[in-house]
N, C-alpha and C positions, 0 to 999 in steps of 0.2 A: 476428519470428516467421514471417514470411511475405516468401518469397524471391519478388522482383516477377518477375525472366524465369520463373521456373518457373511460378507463377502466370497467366501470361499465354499461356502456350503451353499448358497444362493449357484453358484458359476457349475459346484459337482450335481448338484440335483435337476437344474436346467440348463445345460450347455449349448442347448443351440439359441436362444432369445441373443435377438441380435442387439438389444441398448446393453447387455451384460459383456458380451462379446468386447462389445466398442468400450463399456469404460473399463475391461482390463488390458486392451491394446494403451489408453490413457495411464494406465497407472505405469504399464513397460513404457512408455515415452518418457515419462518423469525419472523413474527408476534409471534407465539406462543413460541419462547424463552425468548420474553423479558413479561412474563405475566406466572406468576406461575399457573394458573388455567389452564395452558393450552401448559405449558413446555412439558408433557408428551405425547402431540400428534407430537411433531416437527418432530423425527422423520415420523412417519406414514403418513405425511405431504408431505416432503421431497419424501418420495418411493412413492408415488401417484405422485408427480409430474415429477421424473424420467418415470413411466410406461406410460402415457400419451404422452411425450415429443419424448418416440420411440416409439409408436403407430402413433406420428404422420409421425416420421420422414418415419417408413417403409410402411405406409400406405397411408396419402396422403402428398407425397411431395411439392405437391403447398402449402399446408399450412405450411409447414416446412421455407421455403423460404419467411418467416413473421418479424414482428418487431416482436408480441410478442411470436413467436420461438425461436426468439434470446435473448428478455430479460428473457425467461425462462433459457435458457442455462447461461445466464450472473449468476442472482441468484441461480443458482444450483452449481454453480462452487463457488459463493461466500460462501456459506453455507459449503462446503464440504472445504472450506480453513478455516472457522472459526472453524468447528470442526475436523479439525486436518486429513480430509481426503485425503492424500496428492495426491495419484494417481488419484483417480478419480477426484477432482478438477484439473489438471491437465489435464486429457481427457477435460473436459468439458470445460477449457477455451478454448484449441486447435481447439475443435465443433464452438466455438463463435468467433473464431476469423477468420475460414475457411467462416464461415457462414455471417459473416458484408462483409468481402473481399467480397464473392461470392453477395453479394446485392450491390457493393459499397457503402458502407455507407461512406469508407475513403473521396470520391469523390461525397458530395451531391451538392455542390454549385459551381461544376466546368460547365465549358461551355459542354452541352451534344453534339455539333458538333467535341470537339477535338478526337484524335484517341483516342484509347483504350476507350473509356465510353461504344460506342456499344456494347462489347464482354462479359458486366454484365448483372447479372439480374436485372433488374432497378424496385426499387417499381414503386406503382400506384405515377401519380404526383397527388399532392395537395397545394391547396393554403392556408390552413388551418395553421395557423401561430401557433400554439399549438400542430397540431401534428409533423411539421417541425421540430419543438425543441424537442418535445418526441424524437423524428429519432438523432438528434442529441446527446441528453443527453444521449440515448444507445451505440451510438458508443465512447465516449469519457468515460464514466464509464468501457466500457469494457477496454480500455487504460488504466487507474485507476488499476485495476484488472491485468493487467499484470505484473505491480511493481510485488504483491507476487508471480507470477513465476519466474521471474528475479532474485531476491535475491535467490531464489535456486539452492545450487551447483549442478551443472548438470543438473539444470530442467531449465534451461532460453530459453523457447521460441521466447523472442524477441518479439517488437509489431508487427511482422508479414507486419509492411507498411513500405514502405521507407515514412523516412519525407518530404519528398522534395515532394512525390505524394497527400500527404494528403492534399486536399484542403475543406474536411467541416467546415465551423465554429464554434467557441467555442460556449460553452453554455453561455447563460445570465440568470443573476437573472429576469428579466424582458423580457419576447420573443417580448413584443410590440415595446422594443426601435427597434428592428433590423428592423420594417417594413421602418422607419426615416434613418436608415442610413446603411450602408455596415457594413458589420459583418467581424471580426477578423480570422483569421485562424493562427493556431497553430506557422508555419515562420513569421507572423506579432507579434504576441506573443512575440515572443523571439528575435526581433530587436528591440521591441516595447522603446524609450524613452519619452514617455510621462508618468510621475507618472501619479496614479490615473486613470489609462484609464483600465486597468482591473479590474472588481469584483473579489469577492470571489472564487466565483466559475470557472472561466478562470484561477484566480491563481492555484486551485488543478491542473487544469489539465497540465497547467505549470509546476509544480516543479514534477512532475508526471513523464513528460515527460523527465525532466531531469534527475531526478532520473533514471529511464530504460538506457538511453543514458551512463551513470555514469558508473552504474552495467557492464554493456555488455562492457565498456570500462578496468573494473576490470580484463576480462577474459583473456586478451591480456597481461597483466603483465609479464608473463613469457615468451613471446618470446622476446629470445636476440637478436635474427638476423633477419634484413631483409625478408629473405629467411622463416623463421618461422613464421611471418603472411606477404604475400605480399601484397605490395599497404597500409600498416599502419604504421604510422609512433605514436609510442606511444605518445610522449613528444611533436608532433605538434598536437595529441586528446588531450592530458591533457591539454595544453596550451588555447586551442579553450573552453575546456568546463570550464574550473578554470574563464575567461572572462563572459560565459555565468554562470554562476553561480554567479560571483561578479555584474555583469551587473541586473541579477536578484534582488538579495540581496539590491541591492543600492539604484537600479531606479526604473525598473518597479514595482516590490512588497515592495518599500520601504511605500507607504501609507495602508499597511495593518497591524495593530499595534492589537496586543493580546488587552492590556492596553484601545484602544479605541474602543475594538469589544470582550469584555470577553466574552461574552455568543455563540460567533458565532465561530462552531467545525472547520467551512473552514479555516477562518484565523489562527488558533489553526494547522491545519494541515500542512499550506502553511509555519510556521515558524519553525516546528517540521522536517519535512520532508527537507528543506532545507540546514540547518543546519546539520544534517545527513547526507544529500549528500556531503556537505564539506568536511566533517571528511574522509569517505569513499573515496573520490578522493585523497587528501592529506595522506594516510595511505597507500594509491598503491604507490605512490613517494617513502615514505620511507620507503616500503618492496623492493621495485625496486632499491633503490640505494644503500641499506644493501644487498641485495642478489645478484644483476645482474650487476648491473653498480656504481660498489662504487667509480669512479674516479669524480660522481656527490655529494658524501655524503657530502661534506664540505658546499655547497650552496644549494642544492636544498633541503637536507635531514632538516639541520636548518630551513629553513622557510617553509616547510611545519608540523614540530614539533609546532613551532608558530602558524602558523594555525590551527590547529587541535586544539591546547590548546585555541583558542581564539575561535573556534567555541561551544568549548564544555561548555564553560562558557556562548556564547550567548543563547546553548538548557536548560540552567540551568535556565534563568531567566526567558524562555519563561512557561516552563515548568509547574512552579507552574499555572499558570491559568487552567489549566485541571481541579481545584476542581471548578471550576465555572461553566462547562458544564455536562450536562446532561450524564451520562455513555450510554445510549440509543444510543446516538448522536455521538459517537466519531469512527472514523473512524476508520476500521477495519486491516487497515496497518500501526496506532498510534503503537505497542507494536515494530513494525522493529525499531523505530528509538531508542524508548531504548536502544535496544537492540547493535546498534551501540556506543551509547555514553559509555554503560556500557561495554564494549569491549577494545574502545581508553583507558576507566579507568585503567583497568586491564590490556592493555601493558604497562601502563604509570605509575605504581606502582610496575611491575616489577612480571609478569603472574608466578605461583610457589608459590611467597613467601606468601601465603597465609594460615594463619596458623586460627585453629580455634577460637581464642581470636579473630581475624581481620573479621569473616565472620558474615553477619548482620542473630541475634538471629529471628527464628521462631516458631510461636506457631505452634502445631500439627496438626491444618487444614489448615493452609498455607504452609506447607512444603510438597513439590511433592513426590511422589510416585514415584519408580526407576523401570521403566519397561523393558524386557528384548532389547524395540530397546531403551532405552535410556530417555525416558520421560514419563507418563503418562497421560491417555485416560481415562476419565470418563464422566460421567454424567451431563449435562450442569447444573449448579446452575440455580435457578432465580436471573432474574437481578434484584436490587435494585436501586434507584439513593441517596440512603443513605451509600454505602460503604464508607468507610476511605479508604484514600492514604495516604503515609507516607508523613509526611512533613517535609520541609529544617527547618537544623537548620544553618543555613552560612546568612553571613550578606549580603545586597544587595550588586549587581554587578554595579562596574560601568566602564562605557568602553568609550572612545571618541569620538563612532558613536556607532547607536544604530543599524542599521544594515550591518555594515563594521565591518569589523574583525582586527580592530587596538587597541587590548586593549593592555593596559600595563601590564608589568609582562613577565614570558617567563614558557617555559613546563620544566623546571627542579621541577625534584621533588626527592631530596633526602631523605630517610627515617628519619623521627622524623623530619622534617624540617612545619614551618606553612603550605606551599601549600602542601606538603604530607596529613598532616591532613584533609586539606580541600576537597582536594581529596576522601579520606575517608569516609569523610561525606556524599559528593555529591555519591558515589559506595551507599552505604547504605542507604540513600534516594531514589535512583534510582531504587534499587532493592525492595525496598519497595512497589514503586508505578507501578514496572510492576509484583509485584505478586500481587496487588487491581485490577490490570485488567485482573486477571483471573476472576473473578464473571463475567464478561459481554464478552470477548472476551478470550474464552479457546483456542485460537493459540497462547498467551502468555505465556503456558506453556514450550511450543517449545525453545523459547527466553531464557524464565529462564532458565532451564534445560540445555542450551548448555554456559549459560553466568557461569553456575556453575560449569559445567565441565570442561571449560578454567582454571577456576582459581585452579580447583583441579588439571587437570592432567599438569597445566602449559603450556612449550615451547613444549611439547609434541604433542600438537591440536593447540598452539598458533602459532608455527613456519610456519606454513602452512598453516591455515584459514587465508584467507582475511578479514578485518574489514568490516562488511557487507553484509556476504556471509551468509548464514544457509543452518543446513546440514539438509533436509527435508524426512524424511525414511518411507518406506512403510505402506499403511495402516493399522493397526491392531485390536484389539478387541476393537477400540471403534468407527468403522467404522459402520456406519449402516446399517443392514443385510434385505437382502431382504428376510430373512425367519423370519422374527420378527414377531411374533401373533396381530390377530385382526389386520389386517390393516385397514383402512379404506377405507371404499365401501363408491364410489360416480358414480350415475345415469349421463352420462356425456348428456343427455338429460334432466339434472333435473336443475333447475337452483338455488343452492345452496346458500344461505343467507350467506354472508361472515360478522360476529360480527367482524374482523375488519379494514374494511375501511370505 
């Protein structure tokens, strides 16, 4: 999102602008978690870059109305959802999401004579094909970013844009191809049939985008009548987006393979997150046709149990390559998708029966802390890129497309039966490697902690959490306090040696 020369030439030629100031106290707050020598200032980091950020906003609002205003807001909210600060990252995306709207950022590449362009504030133009993409990369990460309010029950703000109005371009690994040819917008994305015409990075923000559309799709579940959401016809969304998703899955992101891109975290993302959106779609059918409309359960309830069991075998095989990339690297909304496969596990084995022979053993410093809202808030570890993740013990998968969901087999899983077992395994592998990414990303705490509480309190939370959904509860004592000692003092005139970029 943030081109470091540009950045740094911006920070030596104007030192004292205070939104510059505040998003490189934000990039030392990110910076100093993953470096032990320097864990201890993150917070202090973090509240320096807050104070700056509304100094500028109350003080000079031209400057506020910046790109990097807004990536300051983007990484403040990002930080404050990795450690588990739920309100205030949630303020702070709603800031960044008023604040792109309010620049158009949705609308860079649109004609500026149509209606509506003139009534924004429009940045300075530039031809400057580097910082075009910077403007880009900010708007489409902040999309990115909304996923984790989405998945929160009650906190889904929605991306705030109709898609239909969004016409900036995706981001490219490369900004020079686009000078050569017309660049991609989000509707060509998701019509898109030519394999191979998206990268990496156009994929995140593809299944990204799905993902959101999916969730917000979840919400609508329970109206049985017309009259209870009007103008939506549920089963004509789910029909539309199961297409888009299969269309994704097949075609356009079918040349993005783990297998032939182990090291690279996007690919790793685009197959994690997809797959999880399957499961989540398919798991609203068959709450909806068990609770609301069971005169569908015979057809519709059947082959989305298929699906779900064949997705969750495709996040199985993808899975294991996570010990290939860097923990540093992996993307900070990797622990939701666990967090859904371990979910479908635990309806699909029958939520309750879970006794403690069945539940995967813990040593004493992996086992969470039960705090009074439910999870526990500590201390960020330093990151290592030497942790252990648990590893499969289940033989390879094999399925008759590698990115379609035609495997053989079916989702029965009767108790002591082989695919129960296997089951089994995959629960406890699963659970294995999303308590390994607590050391790097402590909002996997959240995940486990409510993936435990299903299985303990049963159809008690199961009956009524959606596959998908987390329940996100107010900040608490590990929220970081703006009355914390020694903050750090910085001369917003002084131009500040940043150790690292």
């Amino acid at each position: 999102m943030i081109d470091g020369h540009r950045f740094q030439s911006q920070a030596d030629s104007s030192p004292s602008r205070s939104e510059l100031v505040s998003l490189r106290f934000a990039i030392w707050a990110h910076a100093a978690t993953f470096d032990v020598r320097y864990s201890n200032l993150s917070d202090k980091f973090y509240l320096q870059a807050r104070k700056y950020i509304e100094i500028t906003e109350a003080e000079s609002p031209h400057q506020f109305f910046t790109i990097p205003a807004l990536q300051t807001l983007i990484l403040l909210a990002l930080y404050e959802f990795k450690q588990t600060c739920f309100t205030r990252s949630w303020v702070s995306v709603s800031r960044a999401t008023w604040l792109a709207h309010s620049l158009g950022m949705h609308m860079m590449d649109r004609d500026k004579s149509e209606p509506g362009c003139n009534m924004l504030i429009t940045l300075p133009w530039t031809d400057n094909v580097m910082e075009i993409e910077e403007r880009r990369r900010t708007f489409w990460v902040m999309l990115q970013l909304n996923c984790l309010c989405t998945v929160g029950i009650c906190w889904n703000i929605g991306l705030g844009f109709d898609h239909d109005e969004i016409s900036t371009h995706l981001p490219t690994d490369d900004p020079d191809e686009t000078v050569n040819r017309d660049g991609l917008t989000l509707g060509d994305a998701l019509k898109c049939s030519i394999p191979g015409l998206l990268c990496p990075l156009q994929g995140t923000v593809l299944v990204s985008s799905l993902c959101i559309q999916t969730i917000s799709h979840l919400s609508r579940v329970h109206k049985k009548h017309s009259f209870d959401a009007p103008g939506y016809d549920f089963w004509a969304h789910h029909h539309h987006l199961n297409e888009l998703l299969t269309h994704a899955s097949n075609s356009t992101l079918a040349h993005l393979k783990p297998i032939e891109s182990p090291n690279d975290s996007n690919v790793l993302f685009i197959k994690m997150i997809l797959h999880s959106t399957f499961i989540c779609l398919h798991q609203a059918v068959i709450y909806r046709c068990t609770r609301i409309e069971k005169q569908k359960a015979p057809t519709m309830k059947l082959e989305s149990e298929q699906r779900c069991f064949e997705a969750v075998q495709e996040f199985i095989g993808v899975v294991r390559y996570i010990d290939q990339i860097s923990a540093g690297k992996l993307n900070p909304f990797v622990p939701w998708s666990f967090y859904v496969a371990l979910q479908y596990l635990v309806r699909r084995e029958g939520a309750g029966s879970w006794s403690t022979s069945r539940m995967l053993p813990k040593t004493p410093q992996e086992s969470p802390t039960r705090s009074p809202t439910g999870y526990h808030h500590s201390r960020k570890p330093s990151m290592s890129t030497s942790h252990r993740f648990g590893a499969f013990h289940t033989k390879p998968i094999t399925t008759s497309h590698e990115n379609g969901y035609r495997a053989p087999g079916g989702p029965s899983s009767a108790k002591g039966t082989p695919d129960s077992a296997r089951s089994m395994d995959w629960m406890h592998s699963l659970r294995s490697r999303l308590g390994a990414l607590k050391t790097t990303i402590p909002l996997a705490r959240v995940f486990e902690a409510q993936i435990e509480e299903e299985m303990e309190e049963g159809e008690a939370v199961t009956r009524e959490r959606l596959v998908g959904l987390v329940r996100y509860l107010p900040d608490t004592e590990g929220t970081p306090s703006s009355s914390s000692s020694h903050i750090v003092s910085a001369d917003v005139g002084t131009n500040v040696d940043n150790p690292f970029i």
